[in-house]
MARTI-793865 format. One line per 8 residues: number of its first residue (from 1); their letters; for each residue x, y, z of C-alpha. Coordinates in Angstrom, 3 decimals. Example, Ala and Ser with C-alpha at 12.3 -4.5 7.8 and 13.67 -1.06 7.14 Angstrom:
BEGIN
1) as) 12.300,-4.500,7.800 ~ 13.670,-1.060,7.140
# end
This chain:
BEGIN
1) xxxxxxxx) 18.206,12.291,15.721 ~ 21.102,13.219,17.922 ~ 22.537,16.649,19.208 ~ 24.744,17.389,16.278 ~ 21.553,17.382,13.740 ~ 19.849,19.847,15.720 ~ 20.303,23.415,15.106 ~ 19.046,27.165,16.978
9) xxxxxxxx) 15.430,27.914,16.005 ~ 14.775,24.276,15.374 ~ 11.375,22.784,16.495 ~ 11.357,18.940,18.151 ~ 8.564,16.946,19.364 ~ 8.548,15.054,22.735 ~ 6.924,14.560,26.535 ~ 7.637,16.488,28.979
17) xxxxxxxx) 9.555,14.744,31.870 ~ 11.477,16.263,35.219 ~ 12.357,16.173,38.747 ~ 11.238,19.072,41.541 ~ 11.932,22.442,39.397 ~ 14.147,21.004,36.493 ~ 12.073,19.731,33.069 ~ 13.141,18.668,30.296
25) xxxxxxxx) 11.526,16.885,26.916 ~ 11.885,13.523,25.620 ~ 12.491,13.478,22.053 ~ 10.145,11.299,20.506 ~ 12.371,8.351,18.955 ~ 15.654,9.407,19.900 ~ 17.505,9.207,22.884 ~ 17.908,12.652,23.658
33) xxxxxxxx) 16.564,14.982,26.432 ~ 15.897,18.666,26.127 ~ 16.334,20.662,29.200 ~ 13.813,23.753,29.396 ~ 14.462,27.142,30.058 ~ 11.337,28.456,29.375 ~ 7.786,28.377,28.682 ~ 5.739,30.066,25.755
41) xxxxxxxx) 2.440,30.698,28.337 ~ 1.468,29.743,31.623 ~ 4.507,27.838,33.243 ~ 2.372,26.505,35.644 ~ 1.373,24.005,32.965 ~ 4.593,22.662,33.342 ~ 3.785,19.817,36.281 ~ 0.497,19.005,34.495
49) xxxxxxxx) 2.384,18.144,31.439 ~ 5.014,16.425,33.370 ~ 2.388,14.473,35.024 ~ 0.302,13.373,32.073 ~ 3.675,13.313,29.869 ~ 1.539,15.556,27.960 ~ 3.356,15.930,24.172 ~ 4.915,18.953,23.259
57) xxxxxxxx) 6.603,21.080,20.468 ~ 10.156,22.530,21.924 ~ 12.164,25.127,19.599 ~ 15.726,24.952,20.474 ~ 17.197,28.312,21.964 ~ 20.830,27.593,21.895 ~ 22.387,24.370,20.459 ~ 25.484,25.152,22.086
65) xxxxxxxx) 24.349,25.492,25.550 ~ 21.395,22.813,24.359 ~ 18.082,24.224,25.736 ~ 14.729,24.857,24.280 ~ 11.191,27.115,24.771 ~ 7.958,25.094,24.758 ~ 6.022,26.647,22.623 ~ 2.843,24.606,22.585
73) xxxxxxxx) 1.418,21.233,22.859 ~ 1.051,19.125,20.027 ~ -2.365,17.013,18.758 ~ -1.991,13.347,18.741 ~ -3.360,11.636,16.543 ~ -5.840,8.211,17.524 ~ -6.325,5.616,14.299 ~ -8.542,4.049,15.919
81) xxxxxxxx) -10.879,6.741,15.614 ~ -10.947,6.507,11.985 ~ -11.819,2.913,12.248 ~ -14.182,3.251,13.992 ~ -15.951,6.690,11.988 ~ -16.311,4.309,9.287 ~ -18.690,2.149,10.732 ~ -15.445,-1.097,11.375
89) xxxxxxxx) -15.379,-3.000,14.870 ~ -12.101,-4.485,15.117 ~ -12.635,-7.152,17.904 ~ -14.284,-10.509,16.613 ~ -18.064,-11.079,17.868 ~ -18.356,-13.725,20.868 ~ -19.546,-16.739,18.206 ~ -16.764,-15.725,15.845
97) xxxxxxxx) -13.824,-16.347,18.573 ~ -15.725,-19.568,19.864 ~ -15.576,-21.167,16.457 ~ -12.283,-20.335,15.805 ~ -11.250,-20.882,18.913 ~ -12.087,-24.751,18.240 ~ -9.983,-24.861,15.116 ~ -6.773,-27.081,16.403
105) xxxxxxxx) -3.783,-25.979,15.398 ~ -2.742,-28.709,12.779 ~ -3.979,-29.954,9.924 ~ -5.108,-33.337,10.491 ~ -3.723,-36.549,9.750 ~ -6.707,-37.920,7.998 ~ -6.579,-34.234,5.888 ~ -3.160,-34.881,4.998
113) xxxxxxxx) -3.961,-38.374,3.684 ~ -6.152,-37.171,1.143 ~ -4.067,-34.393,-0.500 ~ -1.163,-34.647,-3.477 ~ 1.783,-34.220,-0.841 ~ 4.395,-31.401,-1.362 ~ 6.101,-31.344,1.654 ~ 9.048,-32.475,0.388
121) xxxxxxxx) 9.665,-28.975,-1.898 ~ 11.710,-26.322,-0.789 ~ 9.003,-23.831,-0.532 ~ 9.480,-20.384,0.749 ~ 7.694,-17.970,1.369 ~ 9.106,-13.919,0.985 ~ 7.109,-11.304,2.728 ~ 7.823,-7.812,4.722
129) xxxxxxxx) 9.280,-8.364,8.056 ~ 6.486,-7.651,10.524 ~ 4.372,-9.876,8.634 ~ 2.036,-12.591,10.211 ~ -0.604,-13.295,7.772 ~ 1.617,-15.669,5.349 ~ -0.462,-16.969,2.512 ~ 1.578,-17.445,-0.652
137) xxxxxxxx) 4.604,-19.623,-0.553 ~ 6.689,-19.807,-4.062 ~ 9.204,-22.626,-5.796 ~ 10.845,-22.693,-9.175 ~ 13.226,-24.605,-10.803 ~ 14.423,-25.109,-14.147 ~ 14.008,-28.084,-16.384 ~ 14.891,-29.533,-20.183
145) xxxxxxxx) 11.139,-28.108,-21.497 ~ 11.325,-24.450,-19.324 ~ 10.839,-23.824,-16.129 ~ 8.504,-25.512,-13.607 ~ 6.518,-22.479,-10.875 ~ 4.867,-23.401,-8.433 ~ 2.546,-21.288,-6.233 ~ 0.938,-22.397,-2.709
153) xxxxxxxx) -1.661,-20.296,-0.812 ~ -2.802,-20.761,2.036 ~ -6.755,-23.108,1.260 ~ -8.277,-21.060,4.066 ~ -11.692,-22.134,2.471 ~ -11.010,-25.794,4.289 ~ -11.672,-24.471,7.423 ~ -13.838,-21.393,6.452
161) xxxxxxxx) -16.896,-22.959,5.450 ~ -20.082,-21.581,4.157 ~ -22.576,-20.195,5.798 ~ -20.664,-20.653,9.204 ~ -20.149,-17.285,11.695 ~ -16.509,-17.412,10.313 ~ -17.622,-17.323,6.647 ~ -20.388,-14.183,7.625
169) xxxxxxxx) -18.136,-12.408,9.655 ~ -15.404,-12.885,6.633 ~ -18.302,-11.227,4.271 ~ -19.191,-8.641,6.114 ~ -15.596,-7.564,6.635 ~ -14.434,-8.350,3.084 ~ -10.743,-7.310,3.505 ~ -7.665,-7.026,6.497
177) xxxxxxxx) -7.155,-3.796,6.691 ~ -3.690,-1.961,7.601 ~ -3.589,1.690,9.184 ~ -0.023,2.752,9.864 ~ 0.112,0.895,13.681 ~ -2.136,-1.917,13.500 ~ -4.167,-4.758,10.976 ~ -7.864,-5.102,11.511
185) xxxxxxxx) -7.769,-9.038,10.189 ~ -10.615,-9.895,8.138 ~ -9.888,-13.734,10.230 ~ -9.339,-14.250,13.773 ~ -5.777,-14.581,14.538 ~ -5.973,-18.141,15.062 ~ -6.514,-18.497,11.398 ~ -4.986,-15.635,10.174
193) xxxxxxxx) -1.810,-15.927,12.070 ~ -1.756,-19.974,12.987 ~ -3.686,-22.658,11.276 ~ -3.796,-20.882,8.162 ~ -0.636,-19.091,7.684 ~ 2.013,-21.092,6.044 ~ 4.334,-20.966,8.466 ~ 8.196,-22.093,8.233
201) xxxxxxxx) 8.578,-25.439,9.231 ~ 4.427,-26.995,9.966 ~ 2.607,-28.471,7.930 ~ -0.037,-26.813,6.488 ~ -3.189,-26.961,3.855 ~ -2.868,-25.305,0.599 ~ -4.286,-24.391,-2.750 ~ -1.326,-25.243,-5.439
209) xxxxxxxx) -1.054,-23.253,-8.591 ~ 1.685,-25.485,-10.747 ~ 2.710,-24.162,-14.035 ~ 5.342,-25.184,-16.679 ~ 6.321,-22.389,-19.009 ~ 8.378,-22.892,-21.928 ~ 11.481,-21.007,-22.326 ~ 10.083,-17.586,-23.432
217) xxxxxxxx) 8.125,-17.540,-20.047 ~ 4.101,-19.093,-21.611 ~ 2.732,-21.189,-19.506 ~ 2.308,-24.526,-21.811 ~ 0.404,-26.008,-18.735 ~ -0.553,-26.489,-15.538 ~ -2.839,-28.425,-12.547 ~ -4.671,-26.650,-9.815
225) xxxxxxxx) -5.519,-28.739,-6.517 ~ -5.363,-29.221,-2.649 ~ -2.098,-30.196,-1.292 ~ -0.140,-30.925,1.828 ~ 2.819,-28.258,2.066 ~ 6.252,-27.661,4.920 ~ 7.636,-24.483,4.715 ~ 11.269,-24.933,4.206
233) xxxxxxxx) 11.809,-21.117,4.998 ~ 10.775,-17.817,5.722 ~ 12.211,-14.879,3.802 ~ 11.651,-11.436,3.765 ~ 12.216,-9.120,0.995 ~ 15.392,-7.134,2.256 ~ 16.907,-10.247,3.006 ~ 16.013,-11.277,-0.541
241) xxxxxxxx) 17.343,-8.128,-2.231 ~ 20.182,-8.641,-0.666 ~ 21.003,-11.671,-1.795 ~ 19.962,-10.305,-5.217 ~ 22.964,-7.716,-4.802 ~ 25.214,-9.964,-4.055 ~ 25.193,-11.348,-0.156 ~ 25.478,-15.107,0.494
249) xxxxxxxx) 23.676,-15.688,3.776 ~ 20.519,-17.449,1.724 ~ 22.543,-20.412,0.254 ~ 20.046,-23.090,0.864 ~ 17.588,-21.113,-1.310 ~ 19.635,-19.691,-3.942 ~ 18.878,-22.090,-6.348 ~ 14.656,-21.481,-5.705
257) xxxxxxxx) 15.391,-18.152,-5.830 ~ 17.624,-17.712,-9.037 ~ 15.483,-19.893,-11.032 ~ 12.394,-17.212,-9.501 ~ 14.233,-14.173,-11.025 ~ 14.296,-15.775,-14.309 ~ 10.711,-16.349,-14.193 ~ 10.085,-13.062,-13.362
265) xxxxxxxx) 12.190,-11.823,-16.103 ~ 10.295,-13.502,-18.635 ~ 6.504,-12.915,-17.206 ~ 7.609,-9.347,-16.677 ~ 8.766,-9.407,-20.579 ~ 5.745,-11.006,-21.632 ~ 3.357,-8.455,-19.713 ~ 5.453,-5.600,-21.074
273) xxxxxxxx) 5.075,-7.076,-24.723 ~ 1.181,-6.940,-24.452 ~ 0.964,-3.504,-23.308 ~ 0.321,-4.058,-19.167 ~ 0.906,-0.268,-17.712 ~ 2.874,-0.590,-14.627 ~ 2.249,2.206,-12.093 ~ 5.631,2.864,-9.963
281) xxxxxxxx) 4.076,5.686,-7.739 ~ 5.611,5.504,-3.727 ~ 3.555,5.032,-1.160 ~ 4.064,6.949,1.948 ~ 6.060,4.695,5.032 ~ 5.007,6.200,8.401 ~ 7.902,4.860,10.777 ~ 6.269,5.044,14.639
289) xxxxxxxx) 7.803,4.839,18.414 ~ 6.662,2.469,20.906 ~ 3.749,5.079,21.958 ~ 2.658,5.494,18.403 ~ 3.745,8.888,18.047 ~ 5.651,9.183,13.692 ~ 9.019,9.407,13.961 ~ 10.020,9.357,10.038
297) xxxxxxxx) 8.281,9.368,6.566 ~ 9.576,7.245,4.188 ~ 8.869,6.370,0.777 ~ 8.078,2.755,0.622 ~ 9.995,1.516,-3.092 ~ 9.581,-1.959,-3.969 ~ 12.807,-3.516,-5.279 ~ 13.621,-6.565,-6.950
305) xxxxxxxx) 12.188,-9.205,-4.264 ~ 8.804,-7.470,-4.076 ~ 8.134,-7.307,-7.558 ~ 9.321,-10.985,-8.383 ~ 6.988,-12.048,-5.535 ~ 3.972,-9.397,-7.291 ~ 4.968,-11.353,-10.923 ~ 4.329,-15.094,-9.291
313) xxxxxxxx) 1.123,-13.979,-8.019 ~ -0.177,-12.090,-11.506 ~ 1.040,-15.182,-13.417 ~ -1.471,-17.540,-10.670 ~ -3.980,-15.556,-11.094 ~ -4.199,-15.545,-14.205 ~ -4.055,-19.153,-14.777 ~ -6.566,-19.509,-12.599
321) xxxxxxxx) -9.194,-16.887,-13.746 ~ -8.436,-18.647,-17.246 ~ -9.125,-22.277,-15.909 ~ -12.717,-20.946,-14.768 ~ -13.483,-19.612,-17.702 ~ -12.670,-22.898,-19.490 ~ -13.897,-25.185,-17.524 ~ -17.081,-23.192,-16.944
329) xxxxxxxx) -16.402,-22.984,-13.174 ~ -18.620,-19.959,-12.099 ~ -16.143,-17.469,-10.220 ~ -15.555,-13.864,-8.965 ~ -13.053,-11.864,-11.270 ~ -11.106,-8.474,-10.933 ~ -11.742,-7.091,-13.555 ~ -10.284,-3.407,-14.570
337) xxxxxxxx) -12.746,-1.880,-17.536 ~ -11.786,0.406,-20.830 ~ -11.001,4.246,-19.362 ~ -14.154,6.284,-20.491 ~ -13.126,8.318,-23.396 ~ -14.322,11.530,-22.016 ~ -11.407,10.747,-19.039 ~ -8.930,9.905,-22.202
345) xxxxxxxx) -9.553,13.115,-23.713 ~ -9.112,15.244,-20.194 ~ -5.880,13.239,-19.774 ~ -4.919,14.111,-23.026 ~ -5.354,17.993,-22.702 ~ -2.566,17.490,-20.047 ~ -0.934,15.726,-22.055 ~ -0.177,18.023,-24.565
353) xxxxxxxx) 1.679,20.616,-22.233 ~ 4.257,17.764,-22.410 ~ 4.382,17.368,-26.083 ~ 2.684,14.124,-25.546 ~ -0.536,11.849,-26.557 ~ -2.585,9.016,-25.855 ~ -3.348,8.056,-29.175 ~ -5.536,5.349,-28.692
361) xxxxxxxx) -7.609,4.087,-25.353 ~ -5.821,0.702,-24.964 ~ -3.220,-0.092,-22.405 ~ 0.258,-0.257,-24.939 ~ -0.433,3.207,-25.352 ~ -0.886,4.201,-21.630 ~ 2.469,2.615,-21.282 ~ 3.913,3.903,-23.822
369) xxxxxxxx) 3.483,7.714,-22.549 ~ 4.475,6.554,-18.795 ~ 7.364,4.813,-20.657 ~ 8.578,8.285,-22.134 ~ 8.282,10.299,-18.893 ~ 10.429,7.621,-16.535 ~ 12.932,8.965,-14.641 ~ 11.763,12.800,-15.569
377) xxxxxxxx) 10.836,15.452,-13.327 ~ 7.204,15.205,-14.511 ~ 6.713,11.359,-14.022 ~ 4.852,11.239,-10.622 ~ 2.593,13.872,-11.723 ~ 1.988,12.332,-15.378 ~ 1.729,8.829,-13.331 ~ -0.686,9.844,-11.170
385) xxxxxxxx) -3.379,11.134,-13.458 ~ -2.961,8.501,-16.161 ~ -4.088,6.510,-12.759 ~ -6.917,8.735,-12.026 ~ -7.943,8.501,-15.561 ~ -8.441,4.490,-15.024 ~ -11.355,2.968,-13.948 ~ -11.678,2.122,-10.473
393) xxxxxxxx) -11.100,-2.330,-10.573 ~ -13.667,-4.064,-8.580 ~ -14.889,-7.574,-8.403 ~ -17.746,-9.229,-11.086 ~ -18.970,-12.568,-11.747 ~ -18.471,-11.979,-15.257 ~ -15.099,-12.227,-16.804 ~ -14.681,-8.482,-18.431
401) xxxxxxxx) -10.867,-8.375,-18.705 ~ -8.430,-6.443,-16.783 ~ -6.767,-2.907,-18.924 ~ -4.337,-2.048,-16.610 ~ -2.952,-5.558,-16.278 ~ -3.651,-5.883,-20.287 ~ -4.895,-8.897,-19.481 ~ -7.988,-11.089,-21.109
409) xxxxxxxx) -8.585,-13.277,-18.086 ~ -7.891,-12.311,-14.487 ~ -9.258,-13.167,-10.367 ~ -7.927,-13.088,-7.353 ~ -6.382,-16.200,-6.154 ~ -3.437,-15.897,-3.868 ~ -4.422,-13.731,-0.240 ~ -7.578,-15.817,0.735
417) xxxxxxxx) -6.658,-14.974,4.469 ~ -6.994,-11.064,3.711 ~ -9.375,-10.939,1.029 ~ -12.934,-12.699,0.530 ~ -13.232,-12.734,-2.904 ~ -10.519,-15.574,-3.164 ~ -11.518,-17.282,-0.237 ~ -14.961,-17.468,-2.412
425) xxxxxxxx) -12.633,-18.330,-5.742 ~ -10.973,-21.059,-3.596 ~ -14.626,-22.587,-2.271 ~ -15.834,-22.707,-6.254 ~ -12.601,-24.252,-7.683 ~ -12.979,-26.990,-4.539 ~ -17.181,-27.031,-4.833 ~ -18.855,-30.429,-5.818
433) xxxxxxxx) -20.922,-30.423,-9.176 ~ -24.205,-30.509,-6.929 ~ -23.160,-27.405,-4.540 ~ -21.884,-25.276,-7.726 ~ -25.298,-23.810,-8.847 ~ -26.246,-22.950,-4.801 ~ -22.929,-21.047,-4.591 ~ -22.895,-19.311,-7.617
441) xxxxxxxx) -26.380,-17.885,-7.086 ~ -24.271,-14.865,-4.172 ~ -21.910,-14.349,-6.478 ~ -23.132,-10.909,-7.685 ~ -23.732,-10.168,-3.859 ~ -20.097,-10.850,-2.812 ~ -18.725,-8.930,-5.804 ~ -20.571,-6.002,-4.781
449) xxxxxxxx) -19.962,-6.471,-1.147 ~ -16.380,-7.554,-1.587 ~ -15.997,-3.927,-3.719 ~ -17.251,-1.662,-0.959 ~ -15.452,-3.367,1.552 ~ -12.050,-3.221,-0.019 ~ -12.814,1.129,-1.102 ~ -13.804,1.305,2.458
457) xxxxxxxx) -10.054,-0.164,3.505 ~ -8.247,2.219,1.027 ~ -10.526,5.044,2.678 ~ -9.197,3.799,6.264 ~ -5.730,3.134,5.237 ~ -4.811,6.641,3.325 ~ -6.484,8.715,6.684 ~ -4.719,6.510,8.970
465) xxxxxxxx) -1.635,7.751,6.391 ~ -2.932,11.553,6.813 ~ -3.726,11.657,10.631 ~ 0.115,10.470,11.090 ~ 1.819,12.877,8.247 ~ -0.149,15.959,9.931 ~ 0.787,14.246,13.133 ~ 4.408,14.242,12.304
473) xxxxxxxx) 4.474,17.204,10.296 ~ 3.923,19.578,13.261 ~ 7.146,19.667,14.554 ~ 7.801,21.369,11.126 ~ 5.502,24.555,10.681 ~ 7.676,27.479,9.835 ~ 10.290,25.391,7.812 ~ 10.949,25.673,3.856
481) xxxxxxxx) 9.954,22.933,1.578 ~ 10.727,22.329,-2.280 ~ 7.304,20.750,-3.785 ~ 5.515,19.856,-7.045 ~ 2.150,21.150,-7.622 ~ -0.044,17.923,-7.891 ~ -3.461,19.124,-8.684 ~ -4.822,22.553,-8.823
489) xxxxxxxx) -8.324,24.258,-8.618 ~ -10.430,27.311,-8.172 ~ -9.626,27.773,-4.562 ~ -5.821,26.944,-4.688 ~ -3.446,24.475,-5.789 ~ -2.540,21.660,-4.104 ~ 1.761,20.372,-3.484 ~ 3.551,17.083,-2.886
497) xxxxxxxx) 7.090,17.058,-0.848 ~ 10.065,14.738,-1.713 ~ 8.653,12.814,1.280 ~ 4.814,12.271,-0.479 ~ 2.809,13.992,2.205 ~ 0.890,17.026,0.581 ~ -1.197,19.983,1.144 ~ -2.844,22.892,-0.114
505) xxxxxxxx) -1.470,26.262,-1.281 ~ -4.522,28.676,-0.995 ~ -5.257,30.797,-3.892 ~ -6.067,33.794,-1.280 ~ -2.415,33.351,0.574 ~ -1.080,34.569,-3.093 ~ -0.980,38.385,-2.494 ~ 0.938,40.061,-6.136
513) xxxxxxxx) -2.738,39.235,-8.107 ~ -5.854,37.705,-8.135 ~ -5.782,34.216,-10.014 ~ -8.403,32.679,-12.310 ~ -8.420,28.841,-12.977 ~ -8.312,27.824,-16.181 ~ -9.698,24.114,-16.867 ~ -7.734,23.408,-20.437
521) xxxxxxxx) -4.361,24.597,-19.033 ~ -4.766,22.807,-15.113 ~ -3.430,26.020,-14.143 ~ -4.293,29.059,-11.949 ~ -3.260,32.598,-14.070 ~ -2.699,35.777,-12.740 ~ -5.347,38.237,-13.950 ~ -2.573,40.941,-14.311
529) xxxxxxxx) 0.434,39.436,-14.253 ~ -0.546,36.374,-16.292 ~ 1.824,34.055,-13.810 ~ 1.100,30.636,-14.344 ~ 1.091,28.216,-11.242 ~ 0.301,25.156,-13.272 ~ 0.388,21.318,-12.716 ~ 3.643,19.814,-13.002
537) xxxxxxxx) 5.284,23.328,-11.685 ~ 8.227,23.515,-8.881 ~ 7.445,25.783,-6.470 ~ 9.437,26.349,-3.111 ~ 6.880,26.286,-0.207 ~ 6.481,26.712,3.730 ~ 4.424,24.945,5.662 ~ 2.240,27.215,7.641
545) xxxxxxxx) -0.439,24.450,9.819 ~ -0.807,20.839,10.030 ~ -4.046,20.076,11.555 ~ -4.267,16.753,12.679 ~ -8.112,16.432,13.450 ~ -8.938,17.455,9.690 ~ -5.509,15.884,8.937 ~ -4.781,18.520,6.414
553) xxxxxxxx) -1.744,20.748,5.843 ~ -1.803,23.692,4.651 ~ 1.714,25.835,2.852 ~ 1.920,29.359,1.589 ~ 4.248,30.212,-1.422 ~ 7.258,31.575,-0.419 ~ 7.877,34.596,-1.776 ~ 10.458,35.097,-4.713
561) xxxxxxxx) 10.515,31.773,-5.912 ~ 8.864,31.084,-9.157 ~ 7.669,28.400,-10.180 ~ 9.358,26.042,-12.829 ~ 8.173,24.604,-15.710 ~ 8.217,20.518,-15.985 ~ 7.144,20.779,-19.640 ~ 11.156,20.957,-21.243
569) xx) 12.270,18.621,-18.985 ~ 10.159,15.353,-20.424
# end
């Protein structure tokens, strides 16, 4: 944000700073100071604020002159309060950090000697920037039958043992989990961060995955086993897409990575082929300043690099959930069950505003609806309740299939250091004949365990998500918003911005009649009027609170807008 961005009757956010008499506000991420002129209240408050640096919302008096009227202080928001409401300690217990702390940090020699050696490979692994929990490293090439994939993750279950305080402590968290500003590791970092995560350039311990696929992109086989791997380098994914779009700074990996994207091409054309429903909805990208306050909302798209990465991992997976099942390994599976049909037909009665149908309850037709709505007005909202339609996936010992995936065997396999269900599918695919039965008898534990653990994470991570969007949102109460209603009920109706953050609309702030909600049409209709605020509908908004401690906002409709109609737009 700079000077020239910032107009008269404006609202910023910042701390309150100054010398003797003179204040002025620190912007929150920007290098910019707002001197103040006055005070909405007591300006006595002033020193205290300058003292504690107290936050504050400024609304600019003149951007010529540049000066501004504090108008109020501003909630801040504390994630770790939300941890912590839902029961999650985020420092290790004292036995925990001892046995980890005795893990060296190298692989040893004698280790080594045992393992089918692959250090010679150009491996790389392709993550997000900040990342520090590497697990899955990738290599491809092409040869005279196909292509030859190969997929390394991290064999975490080597130094995680059963029964051990790192293997209980890994159970009873069941998942990392990442709010906005921080991870709470399911492994201490020593693990999570060193010995286990396949760092550039060290050796390191690893679970291979190595498939040959023929040319149409079917694996024809493959061999699953310990190995010995080097990192030859770290990439991350805008780096990647980059060099997707044309740069030439990743040379020494182009020929890895081109031989990747043709892989991906044909495992994305074989998923697509047997119906797999592919759910492109944004998730929300809460950019913070060094004190934690949210500087920007972004919507986090994945491009080429991330979903070429995402296609790797399905196509391990899968090979390995199949390999269980053949080889009568006992395992945990994610499995994603059949949509009930009640859910089908409530789906469908949206449906039908849009001239559209799910015909039958199997995934090709899922995709095939999503597949007609791309790129319209009406996709998110169509998107998001074929997802709410689906089952929720969870973990089983039985193999029961995965719909959204359209898949007849799938597990997870490739984040052991984040996720204890493959840390467990990595201990049975290593197990000895005589230890198999013993471990297979928790397996219905873990999967229910390993469930809970991972909703609880999603809980965490989406109010860490809506503590920081109210958070940031303050600074624009007042201001005009174009939305999309998302949902709607008895008691209102409920709107997404272009950013993703949403709120509520109240049916009582709606003043010209009193509105009725009617189930069939997902729609609240004037009693007089018969005006239709249904979902789907553009409506122009203003955002009227954003209460951080409830982390809710709240919008009224603005008045002489009307709301648009998605429906001739599909």
């Amino acid at each position: 944000m700079s000077q020239q961005e910032i107009s008269k009757g404006d609202i910023v956010i910042g701390r309150v700073h100054g010398v003797k008499k003179k204040f002025w506000v620190k912007v929150s991420g920007a290098d910019l100071k707002i001197p103040i002129k006055r005070v909405a209240g007591d300006s006595e408050q002033l020193k205290n604020w300058r003292a504690n640096k107290t936050k504050v919302a400024v609304k600019i008096l003149s951007a010529k002159n540049f000066y501004g009227e504090i108008i109020g202080t501003v909630q801040s928001a504390d994630i770790a309060d939300v941890i912590k409401s839902h029961g999650v300690v985020e420092e290790f217990p004292a036995n925990v950090r001892a046995a980890a702390a005795l893990i060296g940090e190298n692989p040893s020699a004698a280790e080594i000697s045992k393992r089918i050696d692959r250090r010679t490979l150009p491996i790389v692994t392709i993550d997000g920037e900040d990342a520090k929990d590497l697990d899955d490293g990738v290599f491809a090439e092409k040869i005279t039958t196909g292509y030859f994939l190969g997929v390394y993750i991290a064999d975490v279950s080597y130094y995680v043992r059963a029964n051990t305080p790192l293997d209980r402590e890994a159970f009873e968290r069941g998942t990392s989990i990442y709010p906005v500003d921080r991870v709470v590791p399911m492994l201490p970092k020593e693990l999570s961060n060193g010995i286990c995560s396949l760092n550039a350039g060290v050796e390191r311990l690893a679970m291979a995955c190595e498939m040959f696929l023929d040319f149409s992109g079917k694996v024809t086989s493959y061999k699953i086993f310990p190995t010995v791997i080097k990192v030859f380098r770290r990439l991350n994914y805008t780096q990647v897409n980059n060099f997707f779009n044309g740069a030439e700074d990743l040379k020494s990996c182009a020929k890895n990575l081109n031989a990747l994207l043709e892989v991906y091409k044909l495992r994305k054309k074989i998923r697509e082929e047997r119906g797999a429903i592919d759910f492109e909805i944004p998730e929300i990208k809460i950019i913070l300043d060094e004190s934690g306050a949210p500087i920007e909302l972004t919507k986090k798209i994945n491009g080429l690099a991330e979903n070429l990465i995402e296609e790797c991992m399905l196509a391990a997976n899968e090979t390995v959930a199949e390999h269980t099942i053949k080889n009568k390994i006992p395992s945990l599976y994610r499995v994603h069950e059949l949509p009930s049909a009640e859910k089908v037909n409530t789906f469908n009665q949206l449906l039908v505003h849009f001239n559209l149908h799910i015909s039958k309850n199997e995934p090709r037709a899922f995709q095939k609806v999503l597949a007609q709505v791309k790129g319209t007005p009406a996709e998110k909202v169509i998107s998001s309740f074929a997802l709410r339609t689906m089952q929720q996936a969870r973990y089983s010992p039985e193999n029961l299939g995965h719909f959204g995936l359209a898949a007849e065997f799938y597990t997870h396999f490739t984040s052991p250091i984040r996720r204890y269900p493959d840390l467990i599918v990595h201990r049975m695919l290593r197990a000895k004949p005589d230890k198999i039965a013993k471990l297979a008898r928790r397996l219905e534990e873990i999967s229910i365990q390993s469930s809970e653990r991972e909703r609880r994470a999603v809980e965490i991570e989406r109010e860490a998500v809506d503590l920081k969007s109210a958070e940031y949102m303050q600074r624009f109460i007042g201001k005009n918003f174009d939305a999309v209603i998302c949902s709607v009920a008895s008691f209102g109706f409920f709107v997404e911005l272009d950013s993703g953050v949403d709120g509520l609309v109240r049916a009582a702030s709606l003043k010209d009649d009193y509105y009725g909600y009617v189930d069939s049409e997902f729609a609240l209709i004037g009693v007089r009027t018969g005006k239709t605020f249904r979902l789907g509908d553009k409506v122009r908004v203003r955002l009227t609170e954003a209460n951080v401690e409830l982390r809710r906002l709240t919008f009224e409709l603005v008045n002489g807008v009307v709301a648009e109609d998605l429906i001739a737009e599909v």
